[in-house]
PyMOL Python script that loads the backbone (N, CA, C, O; Angstrom):
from pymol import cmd

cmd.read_pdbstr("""\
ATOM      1  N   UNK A   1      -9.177  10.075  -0.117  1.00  0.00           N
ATOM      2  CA  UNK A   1      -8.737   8.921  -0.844  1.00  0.00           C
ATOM      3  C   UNK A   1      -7.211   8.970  -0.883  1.00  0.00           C
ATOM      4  O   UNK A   1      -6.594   9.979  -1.225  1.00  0.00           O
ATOM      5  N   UNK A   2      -6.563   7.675  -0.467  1.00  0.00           N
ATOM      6  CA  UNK A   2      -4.926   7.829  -0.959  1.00  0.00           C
ATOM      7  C   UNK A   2      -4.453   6.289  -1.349  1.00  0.00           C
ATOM      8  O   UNK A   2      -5.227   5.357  -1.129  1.00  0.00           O
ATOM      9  N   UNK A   3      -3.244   6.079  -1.893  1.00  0.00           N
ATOM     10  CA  UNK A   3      -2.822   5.173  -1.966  1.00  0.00           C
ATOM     11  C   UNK A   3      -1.586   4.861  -1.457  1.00  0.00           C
ATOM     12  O   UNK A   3      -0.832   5.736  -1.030  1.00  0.00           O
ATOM     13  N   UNK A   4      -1.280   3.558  -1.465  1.00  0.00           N
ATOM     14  CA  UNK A   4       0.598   3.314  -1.147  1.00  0.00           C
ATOM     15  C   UNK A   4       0.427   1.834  -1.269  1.00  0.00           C
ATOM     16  O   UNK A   4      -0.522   1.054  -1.200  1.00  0.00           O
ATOM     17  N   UNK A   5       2.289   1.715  -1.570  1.00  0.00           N
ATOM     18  CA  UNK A   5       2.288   0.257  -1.486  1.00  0.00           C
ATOM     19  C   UNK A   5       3.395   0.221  -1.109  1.00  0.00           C
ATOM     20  O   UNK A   5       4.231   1.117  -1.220  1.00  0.00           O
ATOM     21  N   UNK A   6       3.641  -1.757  -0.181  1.00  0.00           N
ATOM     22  CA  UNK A   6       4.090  -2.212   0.937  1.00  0.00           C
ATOM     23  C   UNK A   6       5.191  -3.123  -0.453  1.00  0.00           C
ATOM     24  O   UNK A   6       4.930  -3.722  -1.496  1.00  0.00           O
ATOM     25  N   UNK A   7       6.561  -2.741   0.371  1.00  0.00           N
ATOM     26  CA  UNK A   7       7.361  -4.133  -0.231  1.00  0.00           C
ATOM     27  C   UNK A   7       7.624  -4.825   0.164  1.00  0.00           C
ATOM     28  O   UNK A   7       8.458  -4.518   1.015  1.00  0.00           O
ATOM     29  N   UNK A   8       7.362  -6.257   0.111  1.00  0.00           N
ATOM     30  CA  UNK A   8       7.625  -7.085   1.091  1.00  0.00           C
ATOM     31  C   UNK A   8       8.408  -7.717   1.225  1.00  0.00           C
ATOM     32  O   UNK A   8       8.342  -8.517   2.158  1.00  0.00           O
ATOM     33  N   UNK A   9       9.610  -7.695   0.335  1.00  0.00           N
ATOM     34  CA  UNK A   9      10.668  -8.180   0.195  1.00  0.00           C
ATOM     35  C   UNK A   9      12.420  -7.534   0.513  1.00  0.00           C
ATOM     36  O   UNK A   9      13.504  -8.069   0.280  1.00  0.00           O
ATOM     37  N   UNK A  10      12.128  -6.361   1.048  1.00  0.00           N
ATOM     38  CA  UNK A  10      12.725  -5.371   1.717  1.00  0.00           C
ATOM     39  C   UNK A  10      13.514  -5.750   2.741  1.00  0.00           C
ATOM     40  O   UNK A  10      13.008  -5.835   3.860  1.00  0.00           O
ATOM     41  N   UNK A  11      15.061  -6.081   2.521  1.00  0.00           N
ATOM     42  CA  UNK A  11      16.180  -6.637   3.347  1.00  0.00           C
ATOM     43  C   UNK A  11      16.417  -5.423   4.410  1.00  0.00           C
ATOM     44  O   UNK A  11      15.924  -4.328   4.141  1.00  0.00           O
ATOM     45  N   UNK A  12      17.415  -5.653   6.017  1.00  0.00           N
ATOM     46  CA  UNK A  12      17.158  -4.519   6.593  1.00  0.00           C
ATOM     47  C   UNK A  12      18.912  -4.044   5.663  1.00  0.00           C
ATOM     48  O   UNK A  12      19.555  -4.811   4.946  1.00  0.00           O
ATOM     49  N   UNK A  13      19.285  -2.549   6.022  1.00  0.00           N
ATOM     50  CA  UNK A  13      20.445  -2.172   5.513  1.00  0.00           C
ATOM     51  C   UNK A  13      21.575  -1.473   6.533  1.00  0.00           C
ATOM     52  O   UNK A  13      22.524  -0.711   6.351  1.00  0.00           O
ATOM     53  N   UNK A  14      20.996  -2.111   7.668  1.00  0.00           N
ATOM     54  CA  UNK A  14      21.549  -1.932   8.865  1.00  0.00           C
ATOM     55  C   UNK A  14      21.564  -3.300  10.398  1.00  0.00           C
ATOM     56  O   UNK A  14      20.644  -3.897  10.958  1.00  0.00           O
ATOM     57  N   UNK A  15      23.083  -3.316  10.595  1.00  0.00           N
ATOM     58  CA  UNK A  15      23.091  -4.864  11.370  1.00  0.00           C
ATOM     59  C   UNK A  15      23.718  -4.336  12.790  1.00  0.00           C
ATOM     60  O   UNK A  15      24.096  -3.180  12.978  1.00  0.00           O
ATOM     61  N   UNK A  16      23.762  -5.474  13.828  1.00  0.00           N
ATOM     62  CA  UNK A  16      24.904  -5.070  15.046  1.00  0.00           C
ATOM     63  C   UNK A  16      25.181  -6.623  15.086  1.00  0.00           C
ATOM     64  O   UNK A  16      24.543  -7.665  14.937  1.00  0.00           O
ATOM     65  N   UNK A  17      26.757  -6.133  15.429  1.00  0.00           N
ATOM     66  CA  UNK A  17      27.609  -7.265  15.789  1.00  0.00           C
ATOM     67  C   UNK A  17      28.401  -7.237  16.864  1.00  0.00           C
ATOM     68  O   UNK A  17      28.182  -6.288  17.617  1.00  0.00           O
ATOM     69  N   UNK A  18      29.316  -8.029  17.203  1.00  0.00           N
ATOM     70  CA  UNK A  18      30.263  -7.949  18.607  1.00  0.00           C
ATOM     71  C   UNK A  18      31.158  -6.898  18.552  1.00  0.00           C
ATOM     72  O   UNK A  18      31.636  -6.739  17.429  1.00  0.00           O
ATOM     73  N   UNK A  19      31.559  -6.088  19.449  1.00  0.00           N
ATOM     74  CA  UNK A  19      32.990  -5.258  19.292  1.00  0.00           C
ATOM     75  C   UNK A  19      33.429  -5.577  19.079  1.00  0.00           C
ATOM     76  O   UNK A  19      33.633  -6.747  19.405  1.00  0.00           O
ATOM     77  N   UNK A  20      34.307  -4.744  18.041  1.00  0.00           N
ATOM     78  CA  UNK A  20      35.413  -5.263  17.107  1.00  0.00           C
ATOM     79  C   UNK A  20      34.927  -5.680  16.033  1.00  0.00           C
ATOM     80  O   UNK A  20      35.105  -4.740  15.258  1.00  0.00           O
ATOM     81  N   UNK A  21      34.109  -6.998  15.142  1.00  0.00           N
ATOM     82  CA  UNK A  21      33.836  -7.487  15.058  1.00  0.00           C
ATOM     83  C   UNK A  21      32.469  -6.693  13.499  1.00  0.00           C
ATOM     84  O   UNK A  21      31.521  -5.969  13.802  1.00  0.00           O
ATOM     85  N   UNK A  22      32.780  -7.095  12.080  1.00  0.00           N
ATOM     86  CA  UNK A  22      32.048  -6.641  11.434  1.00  0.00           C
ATOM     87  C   UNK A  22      31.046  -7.477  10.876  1.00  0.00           C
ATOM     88  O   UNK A  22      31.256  -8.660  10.608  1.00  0.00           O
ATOM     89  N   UNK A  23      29.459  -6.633  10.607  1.00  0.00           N
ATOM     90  CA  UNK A  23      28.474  -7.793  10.420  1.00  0.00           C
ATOM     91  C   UNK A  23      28.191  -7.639   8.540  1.00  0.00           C
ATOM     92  O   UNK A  23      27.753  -6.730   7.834  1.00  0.00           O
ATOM     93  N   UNK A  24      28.715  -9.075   8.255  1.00  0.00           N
ATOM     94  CA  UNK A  24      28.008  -8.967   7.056  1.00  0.00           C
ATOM     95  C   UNK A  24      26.572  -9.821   6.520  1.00  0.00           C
ATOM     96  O   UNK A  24      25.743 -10.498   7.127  1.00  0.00           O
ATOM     97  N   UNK A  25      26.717  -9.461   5.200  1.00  0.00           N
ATOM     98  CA  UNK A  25      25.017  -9.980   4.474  1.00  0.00           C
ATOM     99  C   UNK A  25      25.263 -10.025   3.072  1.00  0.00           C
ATOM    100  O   UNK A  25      25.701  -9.195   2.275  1.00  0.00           O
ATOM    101  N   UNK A  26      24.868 -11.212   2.970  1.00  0.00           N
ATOM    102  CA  UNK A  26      24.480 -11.096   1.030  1.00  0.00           C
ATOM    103  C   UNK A  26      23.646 -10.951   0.379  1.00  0.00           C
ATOM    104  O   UNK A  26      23.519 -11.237  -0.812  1.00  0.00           O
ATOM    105  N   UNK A  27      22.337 -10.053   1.728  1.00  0.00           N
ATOM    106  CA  UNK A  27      20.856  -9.868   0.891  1.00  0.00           C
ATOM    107  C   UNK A  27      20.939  -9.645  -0.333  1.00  0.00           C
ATOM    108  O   UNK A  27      22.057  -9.508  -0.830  1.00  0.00           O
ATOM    109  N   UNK A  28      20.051  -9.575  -0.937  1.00  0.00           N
ATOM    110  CA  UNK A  28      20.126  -8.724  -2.663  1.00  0.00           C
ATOM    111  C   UNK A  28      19.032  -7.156  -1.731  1.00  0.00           C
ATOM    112  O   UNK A  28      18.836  -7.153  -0.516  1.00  0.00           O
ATOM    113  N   UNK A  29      18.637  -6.309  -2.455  1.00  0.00           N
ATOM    114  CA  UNK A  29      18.195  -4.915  -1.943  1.00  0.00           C
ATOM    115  C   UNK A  29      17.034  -5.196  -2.012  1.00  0.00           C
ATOM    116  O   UNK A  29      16.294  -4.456  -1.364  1.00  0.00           O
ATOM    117  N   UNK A  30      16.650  -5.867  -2.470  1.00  0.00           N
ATOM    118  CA  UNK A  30      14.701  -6.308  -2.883  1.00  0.00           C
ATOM    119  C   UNK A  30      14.857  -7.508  -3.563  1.00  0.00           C
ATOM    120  O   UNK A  30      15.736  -7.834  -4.360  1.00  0.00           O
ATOM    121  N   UNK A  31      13.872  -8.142  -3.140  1.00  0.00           N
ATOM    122  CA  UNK A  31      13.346  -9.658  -3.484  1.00  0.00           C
ATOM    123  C   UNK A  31      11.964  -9.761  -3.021  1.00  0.00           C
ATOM    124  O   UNK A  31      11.738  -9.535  -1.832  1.00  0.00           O
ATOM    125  N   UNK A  32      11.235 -10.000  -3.626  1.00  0.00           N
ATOM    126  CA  UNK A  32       9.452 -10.005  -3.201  1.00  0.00           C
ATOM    127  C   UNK A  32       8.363  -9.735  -3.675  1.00  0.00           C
ATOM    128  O   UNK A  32       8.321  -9.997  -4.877  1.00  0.00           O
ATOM    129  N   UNK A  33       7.390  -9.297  -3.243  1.00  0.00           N
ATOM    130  CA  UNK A  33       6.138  -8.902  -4.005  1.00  0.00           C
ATOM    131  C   UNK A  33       5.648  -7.256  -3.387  1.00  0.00           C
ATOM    132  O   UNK A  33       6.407  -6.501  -2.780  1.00  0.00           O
ATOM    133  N   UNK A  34       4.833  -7.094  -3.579  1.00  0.00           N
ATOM    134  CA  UNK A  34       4.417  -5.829  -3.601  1.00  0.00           C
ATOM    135  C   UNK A  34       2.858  -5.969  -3.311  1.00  0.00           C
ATOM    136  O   UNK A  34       2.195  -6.749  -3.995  1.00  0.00           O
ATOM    137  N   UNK A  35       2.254  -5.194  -2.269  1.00  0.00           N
ATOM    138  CA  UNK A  35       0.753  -5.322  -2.087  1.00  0.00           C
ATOM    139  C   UNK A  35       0.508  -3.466  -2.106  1.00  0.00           C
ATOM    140  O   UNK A  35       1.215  -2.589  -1.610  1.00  0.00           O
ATOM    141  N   UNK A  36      -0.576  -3.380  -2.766  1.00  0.00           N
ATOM    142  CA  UNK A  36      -1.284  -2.045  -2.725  1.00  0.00           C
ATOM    143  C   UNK A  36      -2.372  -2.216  -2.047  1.00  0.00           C
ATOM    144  O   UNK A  36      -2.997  -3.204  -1.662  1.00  0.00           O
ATOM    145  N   UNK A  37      -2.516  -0.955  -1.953  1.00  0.00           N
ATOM    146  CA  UNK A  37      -3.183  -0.456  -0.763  1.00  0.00           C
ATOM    147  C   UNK A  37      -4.050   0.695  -0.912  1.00  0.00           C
ATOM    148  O   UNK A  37      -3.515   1.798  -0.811  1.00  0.00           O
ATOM    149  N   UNK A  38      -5.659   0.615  -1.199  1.00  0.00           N
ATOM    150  CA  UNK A  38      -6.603   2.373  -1.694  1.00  0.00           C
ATOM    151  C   UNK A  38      -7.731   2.395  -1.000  1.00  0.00           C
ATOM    152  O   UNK A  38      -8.682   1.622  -0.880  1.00  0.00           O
ATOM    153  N   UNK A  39      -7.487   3.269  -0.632  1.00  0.00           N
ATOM    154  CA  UNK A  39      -9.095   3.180   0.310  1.00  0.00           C
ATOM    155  C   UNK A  39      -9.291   5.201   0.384  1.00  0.00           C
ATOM    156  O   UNK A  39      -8.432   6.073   0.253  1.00  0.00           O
ATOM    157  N   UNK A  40     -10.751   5.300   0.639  1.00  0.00           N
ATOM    158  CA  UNK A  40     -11.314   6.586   1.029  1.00  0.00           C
ATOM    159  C   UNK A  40     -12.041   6.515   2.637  1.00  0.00           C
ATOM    160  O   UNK A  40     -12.760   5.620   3.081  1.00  0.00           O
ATOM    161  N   UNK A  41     -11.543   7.887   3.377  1.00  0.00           N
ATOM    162  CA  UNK A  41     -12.206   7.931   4.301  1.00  0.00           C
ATOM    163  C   UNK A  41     -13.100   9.183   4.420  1.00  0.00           C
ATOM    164  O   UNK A  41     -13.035  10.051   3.549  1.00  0.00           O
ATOM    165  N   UNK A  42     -13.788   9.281   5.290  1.00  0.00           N
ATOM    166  CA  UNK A  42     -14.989  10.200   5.765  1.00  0.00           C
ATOM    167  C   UNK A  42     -14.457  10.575   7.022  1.00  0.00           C
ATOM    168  O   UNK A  42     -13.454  10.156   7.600  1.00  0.00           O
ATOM    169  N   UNK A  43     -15.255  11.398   7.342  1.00  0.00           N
ATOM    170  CA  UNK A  43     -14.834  12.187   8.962  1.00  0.00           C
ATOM    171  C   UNK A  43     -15.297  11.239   9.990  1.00  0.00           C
ATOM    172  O   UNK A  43     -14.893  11.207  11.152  1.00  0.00           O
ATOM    173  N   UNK A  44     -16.208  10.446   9.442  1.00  0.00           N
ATOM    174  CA  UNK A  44     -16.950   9.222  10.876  1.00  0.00           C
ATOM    175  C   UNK A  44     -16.358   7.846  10.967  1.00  0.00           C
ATOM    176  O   UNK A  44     -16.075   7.210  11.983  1.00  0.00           O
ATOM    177  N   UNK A  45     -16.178   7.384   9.229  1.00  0.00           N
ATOM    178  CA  UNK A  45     -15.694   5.695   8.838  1.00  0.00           C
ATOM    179  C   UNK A  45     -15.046   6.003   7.513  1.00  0.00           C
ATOM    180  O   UNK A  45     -14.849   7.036   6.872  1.00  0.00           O
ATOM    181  N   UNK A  46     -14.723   4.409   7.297  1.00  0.00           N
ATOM    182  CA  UNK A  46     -13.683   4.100   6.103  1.00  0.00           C
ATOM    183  C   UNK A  46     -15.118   3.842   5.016  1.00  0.00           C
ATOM    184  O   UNK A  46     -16.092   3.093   4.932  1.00  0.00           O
ATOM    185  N   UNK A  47     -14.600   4.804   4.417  1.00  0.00           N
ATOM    186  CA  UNK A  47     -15.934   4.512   3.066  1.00  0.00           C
ATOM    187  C   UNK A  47     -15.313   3.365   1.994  1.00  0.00           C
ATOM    188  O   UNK A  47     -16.147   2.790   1.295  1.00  0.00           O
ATOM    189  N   UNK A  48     -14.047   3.040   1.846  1.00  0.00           N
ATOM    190  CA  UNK A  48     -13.907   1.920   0.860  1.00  0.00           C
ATOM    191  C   UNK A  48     -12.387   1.848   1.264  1.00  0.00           C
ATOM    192  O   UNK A  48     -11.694   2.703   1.815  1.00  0.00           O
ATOM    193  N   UNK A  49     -11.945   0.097   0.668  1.00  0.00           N
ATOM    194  CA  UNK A  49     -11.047   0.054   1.111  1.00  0.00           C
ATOM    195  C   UNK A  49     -10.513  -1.543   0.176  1.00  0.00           C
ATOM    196  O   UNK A  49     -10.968  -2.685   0.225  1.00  0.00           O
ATOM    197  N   UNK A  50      -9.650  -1.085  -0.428  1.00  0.00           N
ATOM    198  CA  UNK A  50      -9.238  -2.200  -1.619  1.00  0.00           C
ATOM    199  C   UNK A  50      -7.616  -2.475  -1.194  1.00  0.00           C
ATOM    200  O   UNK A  50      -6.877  -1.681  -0.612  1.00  0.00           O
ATOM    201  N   UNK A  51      -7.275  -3.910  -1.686  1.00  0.00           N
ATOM    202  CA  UNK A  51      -6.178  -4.209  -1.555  1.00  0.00           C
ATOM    203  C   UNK A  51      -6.100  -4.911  -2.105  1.00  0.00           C
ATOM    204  O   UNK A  51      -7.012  -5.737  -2.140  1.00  0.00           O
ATOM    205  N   UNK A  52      -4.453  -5.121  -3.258  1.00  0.00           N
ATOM    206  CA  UNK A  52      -4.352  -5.673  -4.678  1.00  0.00           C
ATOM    207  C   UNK A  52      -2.618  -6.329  -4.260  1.00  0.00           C
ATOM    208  O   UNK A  52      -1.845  -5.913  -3.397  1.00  0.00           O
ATOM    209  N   UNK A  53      -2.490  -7.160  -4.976  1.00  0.00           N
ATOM    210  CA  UNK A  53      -0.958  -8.082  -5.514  1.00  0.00           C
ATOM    211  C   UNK A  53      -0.434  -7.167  -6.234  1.00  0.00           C
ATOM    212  O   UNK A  53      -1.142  -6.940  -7.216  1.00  0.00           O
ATOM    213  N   UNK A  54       0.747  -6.363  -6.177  1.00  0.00           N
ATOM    214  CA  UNK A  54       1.279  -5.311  -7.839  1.00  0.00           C
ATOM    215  C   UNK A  54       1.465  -3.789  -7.646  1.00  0.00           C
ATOM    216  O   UNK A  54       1.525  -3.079  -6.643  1.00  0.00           O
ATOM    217  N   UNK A  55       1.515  -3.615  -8.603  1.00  0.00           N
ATOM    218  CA  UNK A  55       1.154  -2.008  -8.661  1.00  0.00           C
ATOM    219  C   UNK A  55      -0.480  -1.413  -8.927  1.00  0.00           C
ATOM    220  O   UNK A  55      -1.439  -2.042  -9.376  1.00  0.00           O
ATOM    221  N   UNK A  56      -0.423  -0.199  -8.550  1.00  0.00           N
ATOM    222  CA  UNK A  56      -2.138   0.633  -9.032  1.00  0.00           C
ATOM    223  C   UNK A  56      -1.623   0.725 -10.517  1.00  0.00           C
ATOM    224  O   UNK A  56      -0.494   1.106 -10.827  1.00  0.00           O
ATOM    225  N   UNK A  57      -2.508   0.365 -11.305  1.00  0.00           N
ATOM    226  CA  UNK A  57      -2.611   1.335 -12.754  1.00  0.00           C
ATOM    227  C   UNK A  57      -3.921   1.416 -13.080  1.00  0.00           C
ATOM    228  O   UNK A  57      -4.721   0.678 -12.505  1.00  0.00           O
ATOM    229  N   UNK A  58      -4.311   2.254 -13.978  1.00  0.00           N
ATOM    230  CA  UNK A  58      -5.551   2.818 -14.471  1.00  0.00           C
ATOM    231  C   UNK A  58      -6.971   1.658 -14.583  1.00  0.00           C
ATOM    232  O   UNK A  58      -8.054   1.923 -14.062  1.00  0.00           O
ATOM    233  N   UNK A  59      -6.728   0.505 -15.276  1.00  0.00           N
ATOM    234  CA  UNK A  59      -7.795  -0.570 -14.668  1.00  0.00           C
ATOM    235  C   UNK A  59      -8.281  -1.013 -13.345  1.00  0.00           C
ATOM    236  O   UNK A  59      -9.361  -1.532 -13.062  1.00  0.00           O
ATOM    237  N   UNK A  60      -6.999  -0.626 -12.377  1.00  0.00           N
ATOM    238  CA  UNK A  60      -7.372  -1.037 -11.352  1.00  0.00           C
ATOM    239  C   UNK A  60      -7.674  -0.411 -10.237  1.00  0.00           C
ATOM    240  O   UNK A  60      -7.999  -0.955  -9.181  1.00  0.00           O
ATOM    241  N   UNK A  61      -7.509   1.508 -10.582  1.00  0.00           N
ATOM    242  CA  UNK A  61      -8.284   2.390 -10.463  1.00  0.00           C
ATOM    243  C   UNK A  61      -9.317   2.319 -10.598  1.00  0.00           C
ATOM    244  O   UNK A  61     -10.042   2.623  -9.651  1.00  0.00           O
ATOM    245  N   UNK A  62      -9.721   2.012 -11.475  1.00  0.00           N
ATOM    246  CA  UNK A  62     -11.381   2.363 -12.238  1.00  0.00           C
ATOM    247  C   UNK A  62     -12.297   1.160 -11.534  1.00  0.00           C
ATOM    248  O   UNK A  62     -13.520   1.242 -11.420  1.00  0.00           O
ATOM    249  N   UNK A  63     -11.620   0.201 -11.153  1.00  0.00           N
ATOM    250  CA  UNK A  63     -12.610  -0.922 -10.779  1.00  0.00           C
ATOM    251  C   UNK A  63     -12.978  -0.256  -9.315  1.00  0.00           C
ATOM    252  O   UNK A  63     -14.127  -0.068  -8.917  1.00  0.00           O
ATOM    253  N   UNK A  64     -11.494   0.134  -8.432  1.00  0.00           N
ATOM    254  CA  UNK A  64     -11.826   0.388  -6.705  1.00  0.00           C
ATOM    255  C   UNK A  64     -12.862   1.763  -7.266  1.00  0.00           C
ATOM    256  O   UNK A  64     -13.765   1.791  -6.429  1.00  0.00           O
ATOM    257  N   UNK A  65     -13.087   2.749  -8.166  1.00  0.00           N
ATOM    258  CA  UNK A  65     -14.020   3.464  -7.725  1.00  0.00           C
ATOM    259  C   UNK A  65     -15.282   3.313  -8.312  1.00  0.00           C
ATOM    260  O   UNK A  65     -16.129   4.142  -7.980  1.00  0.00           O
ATOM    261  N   UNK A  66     -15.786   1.920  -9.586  1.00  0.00           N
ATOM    262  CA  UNK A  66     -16.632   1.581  -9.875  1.00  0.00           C
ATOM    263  C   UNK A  66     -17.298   0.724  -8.546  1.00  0.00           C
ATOM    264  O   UNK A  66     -18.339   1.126  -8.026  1.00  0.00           O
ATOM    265  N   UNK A  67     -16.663  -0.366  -8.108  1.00  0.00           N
ATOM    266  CA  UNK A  67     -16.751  -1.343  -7.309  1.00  0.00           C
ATOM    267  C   UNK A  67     -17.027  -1.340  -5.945  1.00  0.00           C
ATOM    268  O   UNK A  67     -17.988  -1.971  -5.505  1.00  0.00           O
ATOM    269  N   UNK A  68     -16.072  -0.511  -5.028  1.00  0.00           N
ATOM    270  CA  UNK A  68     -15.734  -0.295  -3.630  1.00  0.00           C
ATOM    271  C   UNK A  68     -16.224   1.077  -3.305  1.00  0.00           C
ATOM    272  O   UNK A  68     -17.044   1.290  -2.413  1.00  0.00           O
ATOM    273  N   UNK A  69     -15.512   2.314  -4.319  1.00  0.00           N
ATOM    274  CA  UNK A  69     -16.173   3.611  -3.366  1.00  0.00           C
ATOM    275  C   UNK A  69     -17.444   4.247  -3.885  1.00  0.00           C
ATOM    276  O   UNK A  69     -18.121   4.743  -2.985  1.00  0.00           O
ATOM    277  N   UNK A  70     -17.978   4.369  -5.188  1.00  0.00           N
ATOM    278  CA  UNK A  70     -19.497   4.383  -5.431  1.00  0.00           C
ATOM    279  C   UNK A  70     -20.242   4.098  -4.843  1.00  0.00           C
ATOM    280  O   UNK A  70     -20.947   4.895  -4.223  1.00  0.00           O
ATOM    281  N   UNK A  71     -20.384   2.716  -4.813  1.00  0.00           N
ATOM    282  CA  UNK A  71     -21.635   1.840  -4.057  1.00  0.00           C
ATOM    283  C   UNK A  71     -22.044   2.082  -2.476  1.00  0.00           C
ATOM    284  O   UNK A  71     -23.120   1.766  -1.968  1.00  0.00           O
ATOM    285  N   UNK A  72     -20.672   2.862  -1.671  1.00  0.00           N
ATOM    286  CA  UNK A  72     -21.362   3.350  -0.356  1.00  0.00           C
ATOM    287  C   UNK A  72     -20.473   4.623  -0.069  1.00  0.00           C
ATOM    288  O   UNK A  72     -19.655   4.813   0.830  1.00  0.00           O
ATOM    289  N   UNK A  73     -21.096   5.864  -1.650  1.00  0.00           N
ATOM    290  CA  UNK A  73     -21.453   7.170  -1.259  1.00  0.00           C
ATOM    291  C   UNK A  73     -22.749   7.489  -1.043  1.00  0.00           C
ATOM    292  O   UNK A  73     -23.687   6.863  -1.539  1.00  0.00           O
ATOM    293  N   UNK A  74     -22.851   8.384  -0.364  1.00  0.00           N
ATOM    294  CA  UNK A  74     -24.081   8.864  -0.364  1.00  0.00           C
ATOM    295  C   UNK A  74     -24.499  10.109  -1.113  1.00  0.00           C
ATOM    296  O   UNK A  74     -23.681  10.956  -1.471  1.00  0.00           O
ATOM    297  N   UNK A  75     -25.600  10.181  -1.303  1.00  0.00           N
ATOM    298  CA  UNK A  75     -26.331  11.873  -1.522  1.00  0.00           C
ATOM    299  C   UNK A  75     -25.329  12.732  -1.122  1.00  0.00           C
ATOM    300  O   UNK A  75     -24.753  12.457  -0.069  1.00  0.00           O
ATOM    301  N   UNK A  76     -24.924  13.939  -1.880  1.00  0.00           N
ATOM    302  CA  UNK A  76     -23.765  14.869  -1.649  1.00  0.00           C
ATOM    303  C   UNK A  76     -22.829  14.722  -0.985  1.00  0.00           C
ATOM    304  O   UNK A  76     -22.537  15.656  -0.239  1.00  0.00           O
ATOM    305  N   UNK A  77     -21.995  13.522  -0.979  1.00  0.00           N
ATOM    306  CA  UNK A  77     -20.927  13.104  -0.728  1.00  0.00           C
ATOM    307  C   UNK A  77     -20.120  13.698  -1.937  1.00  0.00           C
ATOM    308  O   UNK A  77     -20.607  13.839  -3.059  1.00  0.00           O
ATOM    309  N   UNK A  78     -18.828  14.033  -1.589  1.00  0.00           N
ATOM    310  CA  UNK A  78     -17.925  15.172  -2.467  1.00  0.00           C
ATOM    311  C   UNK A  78     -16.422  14.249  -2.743  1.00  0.00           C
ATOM    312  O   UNK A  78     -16.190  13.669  -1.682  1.00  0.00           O
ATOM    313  N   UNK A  79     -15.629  14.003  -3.500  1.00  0.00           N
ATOM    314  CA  UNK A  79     -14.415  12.519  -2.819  1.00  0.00           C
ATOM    315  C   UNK A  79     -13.108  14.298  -3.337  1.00  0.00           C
ATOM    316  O   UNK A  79     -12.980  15.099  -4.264  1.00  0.00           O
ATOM    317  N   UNK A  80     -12.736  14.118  -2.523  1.00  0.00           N
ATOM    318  CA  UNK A  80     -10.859  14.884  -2.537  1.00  0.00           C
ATOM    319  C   UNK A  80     -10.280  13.998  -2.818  1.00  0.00           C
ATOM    320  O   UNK A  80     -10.625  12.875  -2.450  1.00  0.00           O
ATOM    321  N   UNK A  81      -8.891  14.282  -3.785  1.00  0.00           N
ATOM    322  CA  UNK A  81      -8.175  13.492  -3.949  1.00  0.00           C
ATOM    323  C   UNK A  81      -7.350  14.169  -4.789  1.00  0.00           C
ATOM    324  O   UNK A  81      -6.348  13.618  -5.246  1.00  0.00           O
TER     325      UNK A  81
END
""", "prot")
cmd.dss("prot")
cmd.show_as("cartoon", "prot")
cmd.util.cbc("prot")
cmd.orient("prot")
């Protein structure tokens, strides 16, 4: 089982311009949203696999392992994490 999340609003902080010649930007450093990302795998397939708007916090923990990774463990299936 792991998690991470994607920013999607993530300016680059590196440019190229002409010789001589300097490149500027008035990005701001972040502007955007944020998607998470949780899923568990097995040695054969993806046993569950959730994806949310935000951050993970504890409700929305509890739902991906009520919801998504319960329902297709099997008999002595063991979860690391």
């Amino acid at each position: 089982m792991d998690e991470t999340g994607v920013l999607l609003g993530l300016t680059r902080t590196h440019a190229r311009s002409e010789m001589g010649t300097r490149a500027y930007s008035l990005n701001p450093f972040y502007r955007g949203s944020k998607v998470t990302v949780i899923g568990a795998i097995s040695i054969k397939k993806v046993v569950a696999l959730m994806t949310m708007n935000g951050s993970m916090d504890g409700i929305a923990f509890e739902l991906f392992i009520e919801k998504f990774l319960v329902p297709n463990l099997w008999s002595g299936a063991v979860d690391v994490n």
